[in-house]
PDB file of N, CA, C and O in Angstrom, chain B, residues numbered from 101:
ATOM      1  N   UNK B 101      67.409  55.044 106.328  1.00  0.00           N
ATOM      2  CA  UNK B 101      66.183  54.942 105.566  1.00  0.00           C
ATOM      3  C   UNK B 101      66.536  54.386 104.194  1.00  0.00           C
ATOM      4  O   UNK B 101      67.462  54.812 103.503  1.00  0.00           O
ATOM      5  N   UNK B 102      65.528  53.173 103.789  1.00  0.00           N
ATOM      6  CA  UNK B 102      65.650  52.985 102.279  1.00  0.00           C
ATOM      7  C   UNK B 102      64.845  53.629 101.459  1.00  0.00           C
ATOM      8  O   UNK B 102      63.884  54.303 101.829  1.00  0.00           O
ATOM      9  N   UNK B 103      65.297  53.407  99.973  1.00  0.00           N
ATOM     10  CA  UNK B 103      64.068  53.956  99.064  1.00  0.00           C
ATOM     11  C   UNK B 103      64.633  53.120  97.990  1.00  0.00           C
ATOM     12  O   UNK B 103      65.705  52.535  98.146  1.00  0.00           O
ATOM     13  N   UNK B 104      63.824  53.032  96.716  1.00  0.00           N
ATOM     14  CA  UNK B 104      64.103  52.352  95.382  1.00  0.00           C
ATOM     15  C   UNK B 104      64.379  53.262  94.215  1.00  0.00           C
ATOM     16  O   UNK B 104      63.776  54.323  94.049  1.00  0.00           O
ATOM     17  N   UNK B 105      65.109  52.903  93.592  1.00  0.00           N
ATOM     18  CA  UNK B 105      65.487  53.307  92.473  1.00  0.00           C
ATOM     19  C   UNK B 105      64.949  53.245  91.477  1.00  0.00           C
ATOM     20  O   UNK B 105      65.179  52.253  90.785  1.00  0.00           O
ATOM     21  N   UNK B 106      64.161  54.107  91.060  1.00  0.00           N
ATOM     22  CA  UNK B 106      62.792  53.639  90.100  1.00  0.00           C
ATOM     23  C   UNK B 106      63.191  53.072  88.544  1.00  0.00           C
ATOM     24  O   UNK B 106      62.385  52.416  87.884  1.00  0.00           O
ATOM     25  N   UNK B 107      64.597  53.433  88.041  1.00  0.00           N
ATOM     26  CA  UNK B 107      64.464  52.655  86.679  1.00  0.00           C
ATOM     27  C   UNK B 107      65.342  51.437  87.025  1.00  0.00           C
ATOM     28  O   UNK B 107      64.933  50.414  86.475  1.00  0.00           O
ATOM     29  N   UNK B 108      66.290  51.293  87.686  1.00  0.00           N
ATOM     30  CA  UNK B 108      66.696  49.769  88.072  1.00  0.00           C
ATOM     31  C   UNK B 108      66.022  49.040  88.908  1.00  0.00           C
ATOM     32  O   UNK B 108      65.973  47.831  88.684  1.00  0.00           O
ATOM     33  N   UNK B 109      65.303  49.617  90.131  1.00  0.00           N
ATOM     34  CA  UNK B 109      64.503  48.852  90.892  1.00  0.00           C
ATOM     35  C   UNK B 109      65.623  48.757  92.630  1.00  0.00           C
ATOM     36  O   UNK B 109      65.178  48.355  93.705  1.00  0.00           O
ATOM     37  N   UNK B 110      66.972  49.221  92.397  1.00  0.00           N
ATOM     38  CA  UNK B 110      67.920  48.996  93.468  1.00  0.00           C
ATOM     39  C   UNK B 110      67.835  49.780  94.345  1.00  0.00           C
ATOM     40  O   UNK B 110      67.535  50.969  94.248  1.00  0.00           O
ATOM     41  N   UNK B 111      68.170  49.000  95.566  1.00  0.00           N
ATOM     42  CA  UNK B 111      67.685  49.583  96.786  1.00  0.00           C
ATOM     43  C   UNK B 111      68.649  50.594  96.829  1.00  0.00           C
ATOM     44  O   UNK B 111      69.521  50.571  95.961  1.00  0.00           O
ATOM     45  N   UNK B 112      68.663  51.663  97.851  1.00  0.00           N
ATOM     46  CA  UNK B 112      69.243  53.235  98.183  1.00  0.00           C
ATOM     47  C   UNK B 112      69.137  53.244  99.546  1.00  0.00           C
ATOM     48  O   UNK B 112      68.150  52.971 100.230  1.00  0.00           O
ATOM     49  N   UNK B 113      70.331  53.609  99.914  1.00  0.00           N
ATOM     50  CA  UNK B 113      70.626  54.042 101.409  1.00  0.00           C
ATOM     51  C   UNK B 113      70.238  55.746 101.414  1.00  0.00           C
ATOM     52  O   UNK B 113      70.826  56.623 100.782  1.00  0.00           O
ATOM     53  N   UNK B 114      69.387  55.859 102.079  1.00  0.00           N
ATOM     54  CA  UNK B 114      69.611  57.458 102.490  1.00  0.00           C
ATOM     55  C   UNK B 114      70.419  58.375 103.343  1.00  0.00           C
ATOM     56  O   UNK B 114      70.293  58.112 104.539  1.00  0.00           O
ATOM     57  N   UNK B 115      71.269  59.448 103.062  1.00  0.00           N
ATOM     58  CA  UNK B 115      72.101  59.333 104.087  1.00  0.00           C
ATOM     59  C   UNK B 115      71.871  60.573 104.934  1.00  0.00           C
ATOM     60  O   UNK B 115      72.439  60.962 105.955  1.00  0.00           O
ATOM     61  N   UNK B 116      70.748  61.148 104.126  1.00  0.00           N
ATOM     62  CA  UNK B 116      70.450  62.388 104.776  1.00  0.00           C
ATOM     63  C   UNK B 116      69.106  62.860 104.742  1.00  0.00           C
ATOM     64  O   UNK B 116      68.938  63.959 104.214  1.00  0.00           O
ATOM     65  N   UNK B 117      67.876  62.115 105.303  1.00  0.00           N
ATOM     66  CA  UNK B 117      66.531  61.782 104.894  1.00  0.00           C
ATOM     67  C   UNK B 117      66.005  63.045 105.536  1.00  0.00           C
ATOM     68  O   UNK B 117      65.035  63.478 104.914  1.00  0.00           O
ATOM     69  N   UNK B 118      66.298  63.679 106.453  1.00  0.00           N
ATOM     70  CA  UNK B 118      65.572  65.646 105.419  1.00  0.00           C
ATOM     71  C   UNK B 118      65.570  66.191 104.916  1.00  0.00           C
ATOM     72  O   UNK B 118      64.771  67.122 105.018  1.00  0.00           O
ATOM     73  N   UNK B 119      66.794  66.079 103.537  1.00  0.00           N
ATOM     74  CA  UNK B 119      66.279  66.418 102.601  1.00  0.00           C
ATOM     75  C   UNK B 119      65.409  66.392 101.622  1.00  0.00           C
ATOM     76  O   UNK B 119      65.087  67.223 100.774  1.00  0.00           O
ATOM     77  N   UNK B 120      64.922  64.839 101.961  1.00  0.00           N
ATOM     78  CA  UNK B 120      63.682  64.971 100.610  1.00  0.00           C
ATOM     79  C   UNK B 120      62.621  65.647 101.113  1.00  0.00           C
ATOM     80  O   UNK B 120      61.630  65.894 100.426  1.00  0.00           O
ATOM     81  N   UNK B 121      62.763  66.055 102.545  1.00  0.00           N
ATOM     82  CA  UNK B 121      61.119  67.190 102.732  1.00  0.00           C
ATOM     83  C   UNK B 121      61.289  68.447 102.088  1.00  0.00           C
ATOM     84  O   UNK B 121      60.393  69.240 101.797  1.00  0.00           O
ATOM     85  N   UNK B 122      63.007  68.611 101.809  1.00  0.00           N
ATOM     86  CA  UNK B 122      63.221  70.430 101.006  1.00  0.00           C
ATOM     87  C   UNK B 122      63.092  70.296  99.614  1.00  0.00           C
ATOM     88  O   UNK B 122      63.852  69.875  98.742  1.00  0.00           O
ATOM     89  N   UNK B 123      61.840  70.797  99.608  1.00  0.00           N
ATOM     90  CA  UNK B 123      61.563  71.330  97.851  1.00  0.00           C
ATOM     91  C   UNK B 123      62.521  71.775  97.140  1.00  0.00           C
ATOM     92  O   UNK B 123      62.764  71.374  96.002  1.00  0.00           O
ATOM     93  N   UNK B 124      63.213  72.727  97.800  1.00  0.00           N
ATOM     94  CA  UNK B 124      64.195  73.459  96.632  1.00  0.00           C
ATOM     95  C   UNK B 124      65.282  72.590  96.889  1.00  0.00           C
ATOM     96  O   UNK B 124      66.267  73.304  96.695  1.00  0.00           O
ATOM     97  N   UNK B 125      65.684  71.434  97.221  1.00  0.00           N
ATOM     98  CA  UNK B 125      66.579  70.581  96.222  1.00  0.00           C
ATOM     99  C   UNK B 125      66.002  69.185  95.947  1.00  0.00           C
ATOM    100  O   UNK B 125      65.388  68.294  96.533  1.00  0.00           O
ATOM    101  N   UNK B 126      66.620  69.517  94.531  1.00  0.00           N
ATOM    102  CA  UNK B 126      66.229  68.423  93.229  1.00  0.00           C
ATOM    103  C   UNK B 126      66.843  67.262  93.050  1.00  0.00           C
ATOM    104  O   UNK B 126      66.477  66.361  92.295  1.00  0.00           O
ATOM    105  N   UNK B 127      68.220  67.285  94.066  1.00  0.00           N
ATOM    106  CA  UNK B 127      68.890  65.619  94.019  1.00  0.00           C
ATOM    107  C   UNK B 127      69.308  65.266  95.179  1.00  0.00           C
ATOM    108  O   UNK B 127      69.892  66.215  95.703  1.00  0.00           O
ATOM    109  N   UNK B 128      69.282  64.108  96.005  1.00  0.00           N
ATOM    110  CA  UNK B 128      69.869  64.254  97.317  1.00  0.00           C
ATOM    111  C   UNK B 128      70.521  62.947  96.961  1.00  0.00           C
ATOM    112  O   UNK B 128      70.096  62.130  96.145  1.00  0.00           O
ATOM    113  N   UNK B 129      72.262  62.816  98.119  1.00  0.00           N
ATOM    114  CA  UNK B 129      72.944  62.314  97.893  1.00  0.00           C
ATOM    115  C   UNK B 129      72.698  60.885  98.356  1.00  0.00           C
ATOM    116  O   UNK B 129      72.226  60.916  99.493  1.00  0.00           O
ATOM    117  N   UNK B 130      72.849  59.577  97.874  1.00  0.00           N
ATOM    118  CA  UNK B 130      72.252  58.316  98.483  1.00  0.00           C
ATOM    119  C   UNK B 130      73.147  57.557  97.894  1.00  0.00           C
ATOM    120  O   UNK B 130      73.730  57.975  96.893  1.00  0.00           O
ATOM    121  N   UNK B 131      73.417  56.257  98.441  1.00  0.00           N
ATOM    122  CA  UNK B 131      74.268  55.035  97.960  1.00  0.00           C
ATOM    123  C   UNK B 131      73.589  53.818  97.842  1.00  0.00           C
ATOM    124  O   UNK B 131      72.559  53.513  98.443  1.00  0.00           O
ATOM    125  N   UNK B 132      74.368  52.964  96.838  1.00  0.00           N
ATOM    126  CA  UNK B 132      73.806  52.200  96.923  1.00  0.00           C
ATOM    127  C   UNK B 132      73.460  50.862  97.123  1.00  0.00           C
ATOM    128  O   UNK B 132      74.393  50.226  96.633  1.00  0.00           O
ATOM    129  N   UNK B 133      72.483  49.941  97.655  1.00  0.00           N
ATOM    130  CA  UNK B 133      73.384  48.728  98.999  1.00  0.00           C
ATOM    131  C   UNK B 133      74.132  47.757  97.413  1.00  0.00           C
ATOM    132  O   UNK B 133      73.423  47.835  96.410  1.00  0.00           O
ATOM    133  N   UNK B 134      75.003  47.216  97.320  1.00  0.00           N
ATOM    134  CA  UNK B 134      75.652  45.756  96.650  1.00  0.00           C
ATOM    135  C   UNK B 134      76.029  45.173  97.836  1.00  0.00           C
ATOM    136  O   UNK B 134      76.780  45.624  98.701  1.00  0.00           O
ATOM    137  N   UNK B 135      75.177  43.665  97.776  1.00  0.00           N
ATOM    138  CA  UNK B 135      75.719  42.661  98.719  1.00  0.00           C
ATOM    139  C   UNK B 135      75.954  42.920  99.952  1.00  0.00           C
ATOM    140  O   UNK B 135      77.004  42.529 100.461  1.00  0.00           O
ATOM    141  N   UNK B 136      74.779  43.815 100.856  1.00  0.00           N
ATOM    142  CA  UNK B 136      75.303  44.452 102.300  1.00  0.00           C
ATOM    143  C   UNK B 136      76.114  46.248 102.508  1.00  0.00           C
ATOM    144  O   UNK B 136      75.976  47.154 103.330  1.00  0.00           O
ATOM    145  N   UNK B 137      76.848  46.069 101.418  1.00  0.00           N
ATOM    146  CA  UNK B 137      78.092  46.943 101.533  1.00  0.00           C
ATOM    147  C   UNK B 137      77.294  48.385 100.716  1.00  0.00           C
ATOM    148  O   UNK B 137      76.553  48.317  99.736  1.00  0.00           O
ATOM    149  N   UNK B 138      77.642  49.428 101.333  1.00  0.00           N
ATOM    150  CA  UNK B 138      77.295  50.563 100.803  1.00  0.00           C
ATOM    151  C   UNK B 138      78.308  51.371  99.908  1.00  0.00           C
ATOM    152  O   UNK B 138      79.418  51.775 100.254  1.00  0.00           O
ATOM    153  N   UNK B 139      77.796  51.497  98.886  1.00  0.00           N
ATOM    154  CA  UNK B 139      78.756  52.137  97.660  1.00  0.00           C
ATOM    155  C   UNK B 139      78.911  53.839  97.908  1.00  0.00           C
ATOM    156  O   UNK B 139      78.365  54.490  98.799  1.00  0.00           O
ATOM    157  N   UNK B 140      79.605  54.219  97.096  1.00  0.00           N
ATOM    158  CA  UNK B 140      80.259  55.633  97.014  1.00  0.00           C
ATOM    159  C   UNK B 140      78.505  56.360  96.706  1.00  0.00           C
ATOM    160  O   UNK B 140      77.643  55.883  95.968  1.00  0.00           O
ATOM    161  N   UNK B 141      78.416  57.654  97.576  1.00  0.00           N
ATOM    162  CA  UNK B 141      77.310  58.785  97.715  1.00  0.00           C
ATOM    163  C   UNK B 141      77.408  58.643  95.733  1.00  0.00           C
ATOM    164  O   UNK B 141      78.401  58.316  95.084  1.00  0.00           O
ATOM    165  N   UNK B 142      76.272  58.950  95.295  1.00  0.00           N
ATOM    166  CA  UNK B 142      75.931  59.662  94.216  1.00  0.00           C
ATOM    167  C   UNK B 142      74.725  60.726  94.167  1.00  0.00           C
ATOM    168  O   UNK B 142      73.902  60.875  95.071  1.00  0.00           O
ATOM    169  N   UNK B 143      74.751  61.239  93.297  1.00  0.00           N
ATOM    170  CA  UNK B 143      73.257  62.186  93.308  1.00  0.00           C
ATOM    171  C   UNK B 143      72.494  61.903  92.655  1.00  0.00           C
ATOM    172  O   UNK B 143      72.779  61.554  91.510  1.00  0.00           O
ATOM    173  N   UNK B 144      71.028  61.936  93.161  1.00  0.00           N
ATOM    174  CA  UNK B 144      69.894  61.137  92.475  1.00  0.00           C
ATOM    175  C   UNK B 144      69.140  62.390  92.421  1.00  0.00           C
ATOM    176  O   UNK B 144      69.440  63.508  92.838  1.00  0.00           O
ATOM    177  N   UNK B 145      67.919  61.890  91.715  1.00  0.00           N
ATOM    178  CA  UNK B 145      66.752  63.559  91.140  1.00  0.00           C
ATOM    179  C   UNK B 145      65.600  62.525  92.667  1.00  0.00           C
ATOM    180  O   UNK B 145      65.568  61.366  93.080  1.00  0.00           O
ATOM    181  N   UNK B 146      65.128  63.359  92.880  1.00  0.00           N
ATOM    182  CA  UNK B 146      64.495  63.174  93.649  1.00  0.00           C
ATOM    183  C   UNK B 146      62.938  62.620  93.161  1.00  0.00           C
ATOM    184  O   UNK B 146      62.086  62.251  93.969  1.00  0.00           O
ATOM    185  N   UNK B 147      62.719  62.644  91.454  1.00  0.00           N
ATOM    186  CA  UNK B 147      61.842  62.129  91.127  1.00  0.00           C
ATOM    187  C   UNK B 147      61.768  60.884  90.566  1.00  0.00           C
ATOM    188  O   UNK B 147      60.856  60.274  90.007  1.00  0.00           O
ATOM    189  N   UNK B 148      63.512  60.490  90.962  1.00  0.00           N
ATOM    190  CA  UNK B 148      63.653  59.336  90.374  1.00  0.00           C
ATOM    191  C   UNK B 148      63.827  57.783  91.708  1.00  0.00           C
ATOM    192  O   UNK B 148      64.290  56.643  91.688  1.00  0.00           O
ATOM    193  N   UNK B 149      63.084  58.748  92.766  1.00  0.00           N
ATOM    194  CA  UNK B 149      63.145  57.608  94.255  1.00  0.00           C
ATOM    195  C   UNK B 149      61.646  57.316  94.291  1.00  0.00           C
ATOM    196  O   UNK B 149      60.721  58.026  93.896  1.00  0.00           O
ATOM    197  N   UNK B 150      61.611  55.781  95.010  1.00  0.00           N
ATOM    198  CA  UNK B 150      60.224  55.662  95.788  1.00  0.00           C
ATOM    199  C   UNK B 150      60.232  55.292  96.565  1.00  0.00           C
ATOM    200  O   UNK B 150      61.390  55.064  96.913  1.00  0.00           O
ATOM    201  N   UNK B 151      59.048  54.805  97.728  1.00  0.00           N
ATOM    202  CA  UNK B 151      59.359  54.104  99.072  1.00  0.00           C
ATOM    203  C   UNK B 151      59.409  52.579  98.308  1.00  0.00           C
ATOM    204  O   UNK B 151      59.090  52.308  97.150  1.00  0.00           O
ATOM    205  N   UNK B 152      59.804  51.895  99.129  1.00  0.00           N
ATOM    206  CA  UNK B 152      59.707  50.020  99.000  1.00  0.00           C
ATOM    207  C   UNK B 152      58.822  49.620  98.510  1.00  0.00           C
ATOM    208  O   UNK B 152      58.711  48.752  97.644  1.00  0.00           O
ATOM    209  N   UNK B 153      57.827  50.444  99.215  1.00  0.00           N
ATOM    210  CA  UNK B 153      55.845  49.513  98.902  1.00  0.00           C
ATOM    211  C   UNK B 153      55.516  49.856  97.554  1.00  0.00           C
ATOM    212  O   UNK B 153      54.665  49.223  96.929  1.00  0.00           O
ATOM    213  N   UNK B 154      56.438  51.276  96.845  1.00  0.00           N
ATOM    214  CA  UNK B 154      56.510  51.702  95.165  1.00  0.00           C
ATOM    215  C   UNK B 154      55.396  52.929  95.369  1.00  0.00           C
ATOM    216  O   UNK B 154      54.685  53.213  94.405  1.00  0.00           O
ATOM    217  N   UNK B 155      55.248  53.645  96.609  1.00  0.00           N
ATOM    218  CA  UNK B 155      54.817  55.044  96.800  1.00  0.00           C
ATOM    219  C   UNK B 155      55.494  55.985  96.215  1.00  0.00           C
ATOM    220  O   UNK B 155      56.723  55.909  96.215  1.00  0.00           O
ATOM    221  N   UNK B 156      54.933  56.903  95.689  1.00  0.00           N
ATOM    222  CA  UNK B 156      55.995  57.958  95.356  1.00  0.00           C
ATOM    223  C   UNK B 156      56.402  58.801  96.603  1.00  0.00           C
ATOM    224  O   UNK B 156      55.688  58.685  97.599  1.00  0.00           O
ATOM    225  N   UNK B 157      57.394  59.572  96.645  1.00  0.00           N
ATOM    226  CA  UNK B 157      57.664  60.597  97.894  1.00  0.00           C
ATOM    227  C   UNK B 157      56.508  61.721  97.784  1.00  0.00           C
ATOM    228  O   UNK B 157      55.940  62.013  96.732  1.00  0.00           O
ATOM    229  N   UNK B 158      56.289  62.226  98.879  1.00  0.00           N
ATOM    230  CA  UNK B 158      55.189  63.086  99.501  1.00  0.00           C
ATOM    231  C   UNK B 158      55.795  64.066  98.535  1.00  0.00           C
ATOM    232  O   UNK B 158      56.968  64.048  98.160  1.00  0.00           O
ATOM    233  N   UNK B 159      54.725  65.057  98.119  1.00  0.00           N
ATOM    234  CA  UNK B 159      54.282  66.263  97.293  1.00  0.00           C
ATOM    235  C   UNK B 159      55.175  67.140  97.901  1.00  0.00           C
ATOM    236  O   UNK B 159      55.915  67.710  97.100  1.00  0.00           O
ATOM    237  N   UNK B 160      55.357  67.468  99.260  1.00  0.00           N
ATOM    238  CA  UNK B 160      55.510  68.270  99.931  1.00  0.00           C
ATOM    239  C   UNK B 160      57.260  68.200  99.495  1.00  0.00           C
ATOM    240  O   UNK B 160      57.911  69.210  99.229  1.00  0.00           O
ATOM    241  N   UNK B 161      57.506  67.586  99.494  1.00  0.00           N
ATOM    242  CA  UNK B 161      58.853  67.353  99.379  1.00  0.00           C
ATOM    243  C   UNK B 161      59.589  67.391  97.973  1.00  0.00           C
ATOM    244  O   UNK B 161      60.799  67.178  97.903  1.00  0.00           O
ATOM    245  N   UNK B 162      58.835  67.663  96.884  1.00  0.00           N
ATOM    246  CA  UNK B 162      59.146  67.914  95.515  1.00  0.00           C
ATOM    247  C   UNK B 162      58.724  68.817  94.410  1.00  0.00           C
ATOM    248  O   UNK B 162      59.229  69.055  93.313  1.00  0.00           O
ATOM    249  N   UNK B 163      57.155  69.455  95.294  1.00  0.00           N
ATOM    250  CA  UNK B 163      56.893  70.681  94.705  1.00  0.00           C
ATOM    251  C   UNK B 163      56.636  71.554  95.806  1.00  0.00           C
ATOM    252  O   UNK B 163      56.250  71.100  96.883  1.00  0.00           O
ATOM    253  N   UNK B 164      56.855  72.990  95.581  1.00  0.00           N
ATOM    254  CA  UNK B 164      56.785  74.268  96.642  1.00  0.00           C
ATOM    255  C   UNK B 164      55.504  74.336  97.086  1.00  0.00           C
ATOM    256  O   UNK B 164      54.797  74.413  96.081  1.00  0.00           O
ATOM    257  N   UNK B 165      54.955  74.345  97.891  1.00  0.00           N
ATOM    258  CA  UNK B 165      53.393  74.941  98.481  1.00  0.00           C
ATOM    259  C   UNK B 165      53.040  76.540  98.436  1.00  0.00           C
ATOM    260  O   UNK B 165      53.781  77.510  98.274  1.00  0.00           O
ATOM    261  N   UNK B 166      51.771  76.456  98.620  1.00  0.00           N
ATOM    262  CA  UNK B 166      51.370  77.927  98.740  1.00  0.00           C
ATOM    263  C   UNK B 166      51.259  78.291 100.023  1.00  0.00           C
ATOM    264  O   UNK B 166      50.577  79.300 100.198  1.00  0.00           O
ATOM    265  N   UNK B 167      51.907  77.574 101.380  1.00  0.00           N
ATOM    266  CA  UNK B 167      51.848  77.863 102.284  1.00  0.00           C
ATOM    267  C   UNK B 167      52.391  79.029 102.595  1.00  0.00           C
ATOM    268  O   UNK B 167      53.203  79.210 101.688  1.00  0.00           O
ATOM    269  N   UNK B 168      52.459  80.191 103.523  1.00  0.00           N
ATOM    270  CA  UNK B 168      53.119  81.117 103.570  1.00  0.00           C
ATOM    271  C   UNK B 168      52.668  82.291 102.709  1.00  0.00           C
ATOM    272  O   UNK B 168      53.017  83.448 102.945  1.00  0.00           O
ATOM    273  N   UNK B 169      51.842  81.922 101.654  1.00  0.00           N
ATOM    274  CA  UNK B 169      51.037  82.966 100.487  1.00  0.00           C
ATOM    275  C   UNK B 169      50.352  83.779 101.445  1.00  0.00           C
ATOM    276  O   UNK B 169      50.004  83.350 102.544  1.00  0.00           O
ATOM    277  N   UNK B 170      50.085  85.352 100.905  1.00  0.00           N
ATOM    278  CA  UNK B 170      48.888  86.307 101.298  1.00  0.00           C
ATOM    279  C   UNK B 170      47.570  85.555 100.799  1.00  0.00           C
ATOM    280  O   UNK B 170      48.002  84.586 100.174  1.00  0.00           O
ATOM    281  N   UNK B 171      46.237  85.527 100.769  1.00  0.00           N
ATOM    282  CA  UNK B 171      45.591  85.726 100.140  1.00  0.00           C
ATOM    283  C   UNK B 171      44.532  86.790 100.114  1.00  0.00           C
ATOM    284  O   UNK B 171      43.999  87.357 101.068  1.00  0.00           O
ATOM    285  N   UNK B 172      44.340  86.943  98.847  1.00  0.00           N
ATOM    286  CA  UNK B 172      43.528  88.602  98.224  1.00  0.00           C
ATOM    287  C   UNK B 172      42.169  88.314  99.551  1.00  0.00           C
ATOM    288  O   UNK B 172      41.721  87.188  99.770  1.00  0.00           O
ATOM    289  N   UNK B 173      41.695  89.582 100.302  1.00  0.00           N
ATOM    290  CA  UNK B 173      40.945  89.305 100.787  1.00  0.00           C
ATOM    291  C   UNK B 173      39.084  89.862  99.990  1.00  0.00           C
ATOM    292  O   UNK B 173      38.045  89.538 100.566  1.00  0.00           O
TER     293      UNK B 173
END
């Protein structure tokens, strides 16, 4: 999976694309393409990826839900 690098604009290999559905982590490890070739893993914030088309990543995947909540009846 790709994604963009929102302040350079450079593309990102994903190397482990379930993590951006887990809320509780804030950087997931991605490389990045030069000329074909994939560079050394680094850690990125997860608010700092987008898709290609310049979507941001799904909600679900960067803030916690209230799913799982009681509610007061």
């Amino acid at each position: 999976m790709h994604l963009t690098y929102k302040p350079s604009g450079d593309l990102l290999e994903i190397l482990n694309p379930d993590c951006l559905l887990d809320w509780l982590q804030k950087v997931v490890k991605d490389c990045f393409l030069a000329d074909e070739t994939l560079q050394p893993p680094e850690a990125f914030g997860k608010d700092s990826l987008e898709f290609l088309s310049g979507e941001t990543l799904p909600r679900c995947g960067v803030k916690p839900t209230n799913k799982g909540k009681l509610r007061a009846s």
